[in-house]
C-alpha positions as CSV (number, residue, x, y, z in Angstrom):
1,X,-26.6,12.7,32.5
2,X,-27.5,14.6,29.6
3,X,-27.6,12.3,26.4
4,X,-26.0,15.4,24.1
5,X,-23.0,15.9,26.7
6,X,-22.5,12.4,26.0
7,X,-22.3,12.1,22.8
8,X,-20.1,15.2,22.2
9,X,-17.8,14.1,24.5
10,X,-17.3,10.5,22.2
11,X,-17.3,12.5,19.3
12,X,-14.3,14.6,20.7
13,X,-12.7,11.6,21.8
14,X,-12.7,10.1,18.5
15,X,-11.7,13.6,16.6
16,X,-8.7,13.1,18.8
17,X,-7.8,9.6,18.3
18,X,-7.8,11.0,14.5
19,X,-5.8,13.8,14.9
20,X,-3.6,11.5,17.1
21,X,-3.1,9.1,14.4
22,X,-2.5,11.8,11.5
23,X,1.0,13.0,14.0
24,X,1.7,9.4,13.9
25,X,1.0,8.5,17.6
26,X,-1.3,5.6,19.0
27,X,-4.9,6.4,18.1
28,X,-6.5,4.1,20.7
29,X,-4.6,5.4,23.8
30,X,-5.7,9.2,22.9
31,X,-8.9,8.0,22.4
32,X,-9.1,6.4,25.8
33,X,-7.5,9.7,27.5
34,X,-9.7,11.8,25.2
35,X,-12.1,10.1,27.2
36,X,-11.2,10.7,30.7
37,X,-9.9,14.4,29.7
38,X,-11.7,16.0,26.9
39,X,-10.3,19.1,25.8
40,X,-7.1,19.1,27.9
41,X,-6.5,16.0,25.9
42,X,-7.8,18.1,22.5
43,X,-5.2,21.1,23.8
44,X,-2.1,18.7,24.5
45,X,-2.8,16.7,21.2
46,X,-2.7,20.0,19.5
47,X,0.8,20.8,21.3
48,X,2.8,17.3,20.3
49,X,5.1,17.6,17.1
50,X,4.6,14.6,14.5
51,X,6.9,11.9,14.6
């Protein structure tokens, strides 16, 4: 596996638990589905209202 996909991938994963956390939800569970769904995760986070 390429080391750039990688490394993209944790750095969208942690752009998301960010954005997560600025709506007011739990940073560490988008982070972990950031991780297993990349920008579906992005695209959903994007979609949530803030609390």
């Amino acid at each position: 596996m390429d080391n750039q996909y990688v490394v993209g991938w944790g750095t969208l994963a942690l752009i998301n638990a960010g954005l997560a956390q600025g709506k007011n939800r739990t940073g560490l569970n988008w982070f972990l589905l950031s991780l297993v769904l990349g920008p579906i995760a992005t695209f959903s986070l994007l979609l949530v209202e803030k609390r």
